[in-house]
N, C-alpha and C positions, 0 to 999 in steps of 0.2 A: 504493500500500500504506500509506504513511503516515497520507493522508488518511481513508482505512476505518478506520486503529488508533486516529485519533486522532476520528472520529465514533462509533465504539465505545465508544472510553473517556469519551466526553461520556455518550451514553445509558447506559451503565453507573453513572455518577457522578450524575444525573437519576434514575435509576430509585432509587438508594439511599435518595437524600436524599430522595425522596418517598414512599418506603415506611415510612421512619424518621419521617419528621416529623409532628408529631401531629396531627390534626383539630381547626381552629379552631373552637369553638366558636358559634352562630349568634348574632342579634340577640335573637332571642327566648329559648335557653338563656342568655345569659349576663345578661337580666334576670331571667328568674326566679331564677337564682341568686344575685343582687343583695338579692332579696327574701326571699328563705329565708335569710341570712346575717341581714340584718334582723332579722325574726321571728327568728329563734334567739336574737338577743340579747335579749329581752323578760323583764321580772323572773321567778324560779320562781314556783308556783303550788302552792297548798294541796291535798293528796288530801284527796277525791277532784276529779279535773278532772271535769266535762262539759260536751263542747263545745256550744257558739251558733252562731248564724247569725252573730256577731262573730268569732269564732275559726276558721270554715273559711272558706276561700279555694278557689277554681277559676278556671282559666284554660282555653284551646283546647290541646289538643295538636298536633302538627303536622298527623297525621293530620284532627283538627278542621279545621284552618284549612282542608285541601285541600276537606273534606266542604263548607265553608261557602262554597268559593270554586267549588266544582262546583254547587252549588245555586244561587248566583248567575247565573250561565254559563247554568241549566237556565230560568230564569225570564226573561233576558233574551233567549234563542233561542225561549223560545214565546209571548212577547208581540212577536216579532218578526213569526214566523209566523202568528201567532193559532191559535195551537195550544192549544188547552182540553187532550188527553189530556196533552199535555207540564208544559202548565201544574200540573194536578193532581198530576203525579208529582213536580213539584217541590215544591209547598206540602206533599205528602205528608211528601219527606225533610224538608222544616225543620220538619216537627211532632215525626219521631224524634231528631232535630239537638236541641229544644228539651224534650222529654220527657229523653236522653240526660242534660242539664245538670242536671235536676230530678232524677233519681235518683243522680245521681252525690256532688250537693249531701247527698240524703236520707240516704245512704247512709252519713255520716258523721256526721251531725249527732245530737244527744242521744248520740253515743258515750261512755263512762266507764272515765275511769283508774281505778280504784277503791282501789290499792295497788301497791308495789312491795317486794320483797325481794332480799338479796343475799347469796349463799355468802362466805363468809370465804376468802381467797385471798391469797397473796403477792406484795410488788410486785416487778414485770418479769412478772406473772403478768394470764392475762386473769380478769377476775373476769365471773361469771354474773348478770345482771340477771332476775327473774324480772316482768313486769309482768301483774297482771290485769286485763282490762275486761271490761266488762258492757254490755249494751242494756239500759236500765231500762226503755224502752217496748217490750220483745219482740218487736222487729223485726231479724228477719236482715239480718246485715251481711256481704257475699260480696266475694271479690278482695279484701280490704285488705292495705296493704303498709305494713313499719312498717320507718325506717331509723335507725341507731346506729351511731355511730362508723363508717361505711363499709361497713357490711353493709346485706343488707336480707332481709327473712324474708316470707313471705307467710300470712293465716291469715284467720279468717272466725269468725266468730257466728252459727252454726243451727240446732241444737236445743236444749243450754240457755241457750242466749243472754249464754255468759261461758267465757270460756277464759283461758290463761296461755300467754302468751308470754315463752318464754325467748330473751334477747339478751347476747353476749360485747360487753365495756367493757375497754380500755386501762388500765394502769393504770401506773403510773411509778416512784410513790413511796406512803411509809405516810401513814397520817391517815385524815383523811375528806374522801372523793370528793365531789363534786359532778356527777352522770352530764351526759354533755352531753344534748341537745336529741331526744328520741325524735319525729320524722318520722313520722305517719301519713297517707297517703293513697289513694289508689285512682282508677281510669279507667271500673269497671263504669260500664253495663252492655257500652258500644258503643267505646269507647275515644276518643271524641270532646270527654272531659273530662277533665281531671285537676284532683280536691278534695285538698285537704291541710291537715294542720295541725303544728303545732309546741305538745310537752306539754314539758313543764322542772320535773318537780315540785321542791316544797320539800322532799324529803327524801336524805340526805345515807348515802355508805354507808362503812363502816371497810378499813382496807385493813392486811393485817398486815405487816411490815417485810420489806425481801427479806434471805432466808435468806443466810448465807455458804458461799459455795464452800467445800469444802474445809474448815471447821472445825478445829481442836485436838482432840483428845482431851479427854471433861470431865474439868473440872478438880475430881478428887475429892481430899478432904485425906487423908493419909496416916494424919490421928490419928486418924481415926473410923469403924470398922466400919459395915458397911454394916448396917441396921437393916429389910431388908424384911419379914422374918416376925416381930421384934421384936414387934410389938403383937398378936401372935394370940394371950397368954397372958390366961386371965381374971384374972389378979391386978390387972391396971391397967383394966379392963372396969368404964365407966361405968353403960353402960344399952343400950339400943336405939332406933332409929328406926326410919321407913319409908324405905326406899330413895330415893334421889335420882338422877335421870340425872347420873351423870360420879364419881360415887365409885368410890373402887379396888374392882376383884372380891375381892379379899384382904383388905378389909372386911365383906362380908358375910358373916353366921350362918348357915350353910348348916343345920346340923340345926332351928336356931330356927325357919328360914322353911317347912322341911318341911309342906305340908300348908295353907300357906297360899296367898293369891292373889296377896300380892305380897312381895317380898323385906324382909328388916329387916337392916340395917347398926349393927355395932358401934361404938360411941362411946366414947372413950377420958378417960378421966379427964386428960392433958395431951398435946399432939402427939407423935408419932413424930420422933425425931431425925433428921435430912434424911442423908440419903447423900449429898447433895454442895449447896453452898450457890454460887449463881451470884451475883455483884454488880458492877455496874456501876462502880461507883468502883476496882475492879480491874484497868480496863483502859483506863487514864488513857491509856498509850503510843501510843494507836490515837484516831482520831478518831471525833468521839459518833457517825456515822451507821453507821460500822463496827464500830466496837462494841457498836453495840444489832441488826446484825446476825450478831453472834458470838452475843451471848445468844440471838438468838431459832433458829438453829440448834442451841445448846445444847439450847435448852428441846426442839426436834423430836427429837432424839437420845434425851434422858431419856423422854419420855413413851413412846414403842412398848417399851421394858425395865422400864415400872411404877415408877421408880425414885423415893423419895421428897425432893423438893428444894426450897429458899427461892429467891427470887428479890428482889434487893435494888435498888430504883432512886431513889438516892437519900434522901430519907427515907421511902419507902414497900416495906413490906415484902408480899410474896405467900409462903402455906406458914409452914412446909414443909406438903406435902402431896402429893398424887398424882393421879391421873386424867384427862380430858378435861375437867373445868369446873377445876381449874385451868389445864389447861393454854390453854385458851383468856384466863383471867384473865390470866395471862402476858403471850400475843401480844397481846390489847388491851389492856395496857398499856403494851407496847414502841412499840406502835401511837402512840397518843397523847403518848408521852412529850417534852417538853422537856427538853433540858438546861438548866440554868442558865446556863453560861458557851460556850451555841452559839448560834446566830439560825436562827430554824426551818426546819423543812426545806423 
């Protein structure tokens, strides 16, 4: 009995550890990966990219290797035999073995980064990379697989020969990102190839500071009435404009713009008094990183209540004012900002 409990508990303990323990990687994955670590490190690049016959790369897939090694096999059994049908069937496969490598190569090559754009997000937030590419020689490009940061997304170029791929990007801290290395490759048609390349463009994307948990209450001054409708009297009414995306609604001339095609916004002879003034130099007690995520929580609080506010960083002043374009003047500037008396983030 013992010795059953105790070959039991072997093969139980054998079964664990080898259910658990992870798959070593081959000779051949662990060079490629060798080489794509490589290339990834290679300087950015100016949009638009389009790739060369410099910049894509192919190797065999395992699959490949087996096809090459069966082909082999298939030529050395009919010239053993002197077997002509065999023979033919063999030079057959290594015409689609070598046709395979050529379309897989084709399939990438002249492809075009043309652009990149990026949603404005918070950091600990994943931000949205949108990339477009184009086939400038109007050649469909099917099965491609493009990898970031640990994803991988699949998409193609077939009728108008340019699409947009949207890709989620990590993100940490504010500033500006540097995306890592966008992975394009593909195995069409036969999967006996894999082409690939590595794009790293030169362009850089902002990232707004992360918000604070839990916030304070804003900190509005006691001495000073809130001033929302303040400015809707014509006594202080400068003139008009044409509307602007990100002005307050409660700017706009509603009977003025009647009948028109697009909206005109009031313009005031001097700013509206802010309902609550934010500044950084106020919140010496807390450290710069934490305190410029106080502000910028502030700022998301104020803006969905239309509330009119300054925002003070140091010697540069934002407002007072209201709406989505400042409120974004805000965040990229909490974004980008230095302290003087911190070492950057």
């Amino acid at each position: 009995m013992s010795g059953t409990a105790t070959s039991s508990t072997a093969m139980s303990s054998r079964a664990i550890s080898g259910g658990d323990a992870p798959r070593t990687p081959s000779w051949m994955q662990r060079q490629r990966a060798r080489l794509i670590d490589h290339l990834a490190r290679r300087a950015p690049q100016k949009l638009p990219i389009e790739l060369t016959h410099r910049t894509v790369y192919i190797l065999p897939t395992g699959f490949g290797m087996f096809f090459s090694l069966m082909v082999f096999v298939c030529v050395l059994g009919a010239l053993n035999y002197n077997n002509n049908l065999a023979l033919m069937f063999a030079f057959l496969f290594a015409v689609v073995g070598a046709q395979s490598m050529l379309l897989s190569f084709r399939n990438l090559l002249r492809l075009r980064l043309a652009s990149i754009q990026a949603g404005p997000t918070f950091a600990g937030r994943n931000i949205e990379i949108a990339y477009s590419f184009e086939s400038p020689n109007e050649l469909p490009r099917a099965s491609l697989r493009a990898r970031l940061d640990g994803q991988e997304r699949r998409f193609e170029l077939t009728q108008s020969y340019r699409t947009v791929l949207a890709l989620d990007h990590a993100t940490s801290h504010r500033g500006w990102l540097r995306p890592s290395a966008l992975t394009v490759g593909t195995s069409w048609p036969f999967g006996l190839f894999y082409a690939w390349t590595h794009m790293r463009p030169d362009q850089d994307v902002l990232v707004w500071p992360r918000l604070e948990q839990d916030p304070p209450a804003l900190p509005f001054s006691p001495s000073k009435k809130s001033r929302r409708e303040s400015d809707s009297g014509d006594d202080e009414l400068r003139g008009l404009r044409p509307y602007v995306p990100g002005d307050a609604m409660r700017r706009i001339a509603w009977k003025r713009s009647a009948g028109r095609e697009d909206f005109m916004t009031r313009v005031f002879e001097a700013p509206a008094e802010p309902d609550l003034v934010l500044r950084f130099g106020e919140l010496k007690h807390l450290d710069p990183e934490t305190a410029i995520s106080r502000l910028a929580a502030w700022v998301e609080l104020a803006h969905p209540r239309n509330l009119v506010f300054s925002m003070h960083l140091g010697a540069q002043q934002f407002g007072p004012d209201a709406g989505e374009a400042h409120r974004r003047r805000c965040l990229n500037a909490l974004a980008v900002f230095q302290n003087p008396q911190s070492p950057r983030p």
